[in-house]
Residue frames as qw, qx, qy, qz and C-alpha x, y, z in Angstrom:
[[0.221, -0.591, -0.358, 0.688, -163.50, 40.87, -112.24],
 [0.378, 0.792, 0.475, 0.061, -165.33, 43.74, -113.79],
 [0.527, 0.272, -0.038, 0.804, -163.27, 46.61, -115.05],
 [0.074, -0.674, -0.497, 0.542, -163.76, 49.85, -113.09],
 [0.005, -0.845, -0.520, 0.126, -165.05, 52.73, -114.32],
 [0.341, 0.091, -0.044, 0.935, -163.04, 55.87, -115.56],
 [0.120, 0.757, 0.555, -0.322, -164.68, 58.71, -113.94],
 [0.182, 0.838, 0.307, 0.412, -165.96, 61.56, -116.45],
 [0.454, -0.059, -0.135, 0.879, -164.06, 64.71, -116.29],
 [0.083, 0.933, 0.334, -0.109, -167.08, 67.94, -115.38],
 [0.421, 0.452, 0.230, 0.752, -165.83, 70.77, -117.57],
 [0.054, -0.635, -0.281, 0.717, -165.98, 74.21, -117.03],
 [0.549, 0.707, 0.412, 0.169, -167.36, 76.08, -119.94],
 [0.508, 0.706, -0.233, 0.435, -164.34, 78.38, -119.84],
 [0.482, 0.023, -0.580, 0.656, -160.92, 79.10, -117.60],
 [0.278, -0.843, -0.420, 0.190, -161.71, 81.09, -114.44],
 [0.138, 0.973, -0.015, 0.183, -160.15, 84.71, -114.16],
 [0.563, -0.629, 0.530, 0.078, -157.35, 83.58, -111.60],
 [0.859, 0.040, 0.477, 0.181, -156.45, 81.17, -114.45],
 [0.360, 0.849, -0.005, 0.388, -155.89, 83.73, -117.47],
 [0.071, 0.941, -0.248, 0.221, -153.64, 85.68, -114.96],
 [0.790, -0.257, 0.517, 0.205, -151.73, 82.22, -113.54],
 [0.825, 0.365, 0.332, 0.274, -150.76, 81.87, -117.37],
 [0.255, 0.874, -0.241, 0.338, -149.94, 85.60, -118.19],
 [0.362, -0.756, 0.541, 0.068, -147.00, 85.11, -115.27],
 [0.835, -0.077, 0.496, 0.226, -146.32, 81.75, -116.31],
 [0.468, 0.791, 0.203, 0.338, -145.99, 83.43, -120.37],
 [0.023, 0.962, -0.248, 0.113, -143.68, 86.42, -118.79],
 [0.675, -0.520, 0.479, 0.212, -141.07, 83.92, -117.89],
 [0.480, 0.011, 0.710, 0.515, -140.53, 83.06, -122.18],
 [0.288, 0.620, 0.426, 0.593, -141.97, 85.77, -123.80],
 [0.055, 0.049, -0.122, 0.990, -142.55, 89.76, -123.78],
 [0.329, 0.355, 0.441, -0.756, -145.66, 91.56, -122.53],
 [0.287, 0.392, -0.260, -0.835, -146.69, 92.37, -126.00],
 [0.389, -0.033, -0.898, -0.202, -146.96, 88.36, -127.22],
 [0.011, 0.185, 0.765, -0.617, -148.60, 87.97, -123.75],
 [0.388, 0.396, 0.210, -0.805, -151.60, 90.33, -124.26],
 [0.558, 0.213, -0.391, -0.700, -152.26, 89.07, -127.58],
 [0.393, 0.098, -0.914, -0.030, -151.81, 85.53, -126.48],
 [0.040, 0.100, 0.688, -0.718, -153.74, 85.96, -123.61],
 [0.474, 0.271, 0.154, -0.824, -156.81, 87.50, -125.89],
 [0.391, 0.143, -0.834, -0.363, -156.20, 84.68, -128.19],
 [0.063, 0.276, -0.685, 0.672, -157.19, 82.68, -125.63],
 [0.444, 0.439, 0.465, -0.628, -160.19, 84.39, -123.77],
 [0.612, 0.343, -0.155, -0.696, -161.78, 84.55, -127.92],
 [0.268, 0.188, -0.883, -0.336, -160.40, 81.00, -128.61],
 [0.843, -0.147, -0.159, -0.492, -163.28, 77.81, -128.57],
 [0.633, -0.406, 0.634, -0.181, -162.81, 74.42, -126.88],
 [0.724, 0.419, -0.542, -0.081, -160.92, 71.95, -128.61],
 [0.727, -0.535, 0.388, -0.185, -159.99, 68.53, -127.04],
 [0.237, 0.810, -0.533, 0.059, -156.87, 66.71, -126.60],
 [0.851, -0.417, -0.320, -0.028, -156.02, 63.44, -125.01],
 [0.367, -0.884, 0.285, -0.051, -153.71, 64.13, -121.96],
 [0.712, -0.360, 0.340, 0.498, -151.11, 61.93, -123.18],
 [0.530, 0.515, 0.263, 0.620, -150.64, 63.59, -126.61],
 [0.006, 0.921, 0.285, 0.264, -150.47, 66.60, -124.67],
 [0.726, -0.574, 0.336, 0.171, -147.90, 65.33, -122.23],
 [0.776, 0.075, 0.311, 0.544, -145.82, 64.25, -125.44],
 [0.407, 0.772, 0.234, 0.428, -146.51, 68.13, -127.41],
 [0.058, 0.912, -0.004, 0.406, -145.18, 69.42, -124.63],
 [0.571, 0.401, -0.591, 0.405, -142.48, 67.49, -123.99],
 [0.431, -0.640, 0.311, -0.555, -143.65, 67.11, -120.15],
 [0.613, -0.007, -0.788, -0.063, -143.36, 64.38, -117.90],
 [0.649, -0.683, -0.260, -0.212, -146.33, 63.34, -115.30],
 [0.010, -0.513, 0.694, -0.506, -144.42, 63.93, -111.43],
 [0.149, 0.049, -0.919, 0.363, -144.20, 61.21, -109.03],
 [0.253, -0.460, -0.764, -0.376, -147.55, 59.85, -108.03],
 [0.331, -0.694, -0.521, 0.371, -147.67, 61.76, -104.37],
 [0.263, 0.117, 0.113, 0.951, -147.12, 64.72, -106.04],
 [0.101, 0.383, 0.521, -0.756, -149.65, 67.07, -104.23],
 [0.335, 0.420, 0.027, -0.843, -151.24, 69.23, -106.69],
 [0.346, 0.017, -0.799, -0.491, -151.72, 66.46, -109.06],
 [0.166, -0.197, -0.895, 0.364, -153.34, 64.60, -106.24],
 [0.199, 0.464, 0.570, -0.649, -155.59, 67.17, -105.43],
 [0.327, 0.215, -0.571, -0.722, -156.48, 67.55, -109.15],
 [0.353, 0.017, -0.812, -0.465, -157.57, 64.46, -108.87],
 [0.050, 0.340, 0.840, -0.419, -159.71, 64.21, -105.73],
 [0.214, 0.385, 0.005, -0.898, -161.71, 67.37, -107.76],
 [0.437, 0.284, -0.597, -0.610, -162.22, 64.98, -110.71],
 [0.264, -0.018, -0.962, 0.062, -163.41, 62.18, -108.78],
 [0.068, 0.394, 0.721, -0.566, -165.56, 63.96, -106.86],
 [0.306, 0.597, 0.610, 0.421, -167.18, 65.46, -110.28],
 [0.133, -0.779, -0.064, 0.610, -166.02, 69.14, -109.48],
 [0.630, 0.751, 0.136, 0.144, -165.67, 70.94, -112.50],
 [0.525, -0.495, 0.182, 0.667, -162.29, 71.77, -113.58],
 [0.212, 0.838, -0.090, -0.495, -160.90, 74.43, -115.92],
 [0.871, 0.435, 0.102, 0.204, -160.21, 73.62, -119.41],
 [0.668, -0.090, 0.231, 0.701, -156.09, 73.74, -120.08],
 [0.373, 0.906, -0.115, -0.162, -154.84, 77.14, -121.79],
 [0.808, 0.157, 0.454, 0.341, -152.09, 76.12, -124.40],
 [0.150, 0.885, -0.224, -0.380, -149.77, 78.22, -126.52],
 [0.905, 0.166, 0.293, 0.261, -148.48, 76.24, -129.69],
 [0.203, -0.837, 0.350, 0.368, -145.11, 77.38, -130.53],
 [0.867, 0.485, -0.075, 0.088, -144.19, 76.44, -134.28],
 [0.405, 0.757, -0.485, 0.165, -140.87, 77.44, -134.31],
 [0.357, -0.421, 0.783, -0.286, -140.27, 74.90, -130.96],
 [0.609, 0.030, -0.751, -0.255, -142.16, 72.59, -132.86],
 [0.295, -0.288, -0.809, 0.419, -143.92, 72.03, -129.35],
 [0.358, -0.752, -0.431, -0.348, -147.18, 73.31, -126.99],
 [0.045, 0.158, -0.624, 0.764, -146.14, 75.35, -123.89],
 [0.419, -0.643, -0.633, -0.103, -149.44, 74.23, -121.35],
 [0.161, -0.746, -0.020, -0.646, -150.20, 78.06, -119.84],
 [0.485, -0.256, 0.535, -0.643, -152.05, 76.88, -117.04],
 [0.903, -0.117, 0.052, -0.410, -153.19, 73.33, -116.31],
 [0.413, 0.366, -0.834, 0.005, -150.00, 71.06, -116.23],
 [0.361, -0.239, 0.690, -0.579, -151.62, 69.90, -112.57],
 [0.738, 0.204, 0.146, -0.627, -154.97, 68.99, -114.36],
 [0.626, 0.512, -0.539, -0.236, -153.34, 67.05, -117.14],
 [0.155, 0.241, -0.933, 0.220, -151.28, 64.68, -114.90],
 [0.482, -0.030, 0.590, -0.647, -154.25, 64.09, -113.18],
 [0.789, 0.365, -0.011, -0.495, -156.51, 63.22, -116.10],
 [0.555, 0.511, -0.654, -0.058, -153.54, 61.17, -117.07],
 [0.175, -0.404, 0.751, -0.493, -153.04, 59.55, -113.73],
 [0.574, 0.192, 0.349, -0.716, -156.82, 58.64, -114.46],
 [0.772, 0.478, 0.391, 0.151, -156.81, 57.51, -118.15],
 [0.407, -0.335, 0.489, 0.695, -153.70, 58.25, -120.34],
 [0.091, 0.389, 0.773, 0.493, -156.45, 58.21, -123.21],
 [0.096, 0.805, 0.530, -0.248, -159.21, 60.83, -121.52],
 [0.385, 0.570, 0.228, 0.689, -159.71, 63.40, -123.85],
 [0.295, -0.390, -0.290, 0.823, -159.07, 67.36, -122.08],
 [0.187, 0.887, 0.393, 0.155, -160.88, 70.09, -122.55],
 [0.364, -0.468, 0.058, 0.803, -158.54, 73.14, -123.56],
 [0.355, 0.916, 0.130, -0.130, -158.32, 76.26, -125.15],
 [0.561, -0.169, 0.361, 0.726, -154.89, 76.99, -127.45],
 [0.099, 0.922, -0.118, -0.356, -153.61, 80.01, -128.63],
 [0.473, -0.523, 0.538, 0.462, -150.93, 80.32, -131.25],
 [0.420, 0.475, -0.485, -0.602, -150.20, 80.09, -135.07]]
């Protein structure tokens, strides 16, 4: 029997606006405004740099949720159906020796759900 297909993941060439300000709350729960803003411009100036969703799942010490887990789910009817999805925003925290994932933990399981091995488009802030 032939193997199926992993389907291609359609990028967005950068996050949408609703995504930048999903992260800045998500960022105000473990850091001050001030880190925020700069992390935030980091960010919007940083370039696309790709990742595979399980090494991303290990940097940041996550772990995928149960397979009927909704938003993954619908992550992944987007990626099957070749909707473009926003690239991940990332904040790499030396001193945790770990990645905090801004915005996109949803995406990730998904891509992972897909292929443990597809590579992500994301954007990371951070020393």
């Amino acid at each position: 029997m032939p193997k199926q297909q992993t389907p291609s993941i359609t990028w967005q060439d950068d996050a949408n606006p609703a995504d930048y300000e999903a992260a800045g709350h998500y960022l105000a729960l473990v850091d001050n405004q001030k880190n925020i803003d700069k992390t935030l411009a980091d960010l919007k100036a940083g370039t696309i740099v790709e990742y595979k969703a399980t090494d991303l799942l290990r940097a940041a010490q996550l772990i995928v949720p149960k397979a009927d887990d909704r938003p993954t789910r619908e992550q992944i009817k987007k990626i099957k159906h070749g909707e473009p999805v926003s690239p991940v925003l990332l904040v790499r925290v030396p001193a945790l020796r770990k990645v905090i994932v801004a915005d996109g933990f949803h995406r990730i399981c998904a891509a992972y759900r897909i292929d443990p091995d597809v590579m992500l488009h994301c954007k990371l802030a951070g020393a």
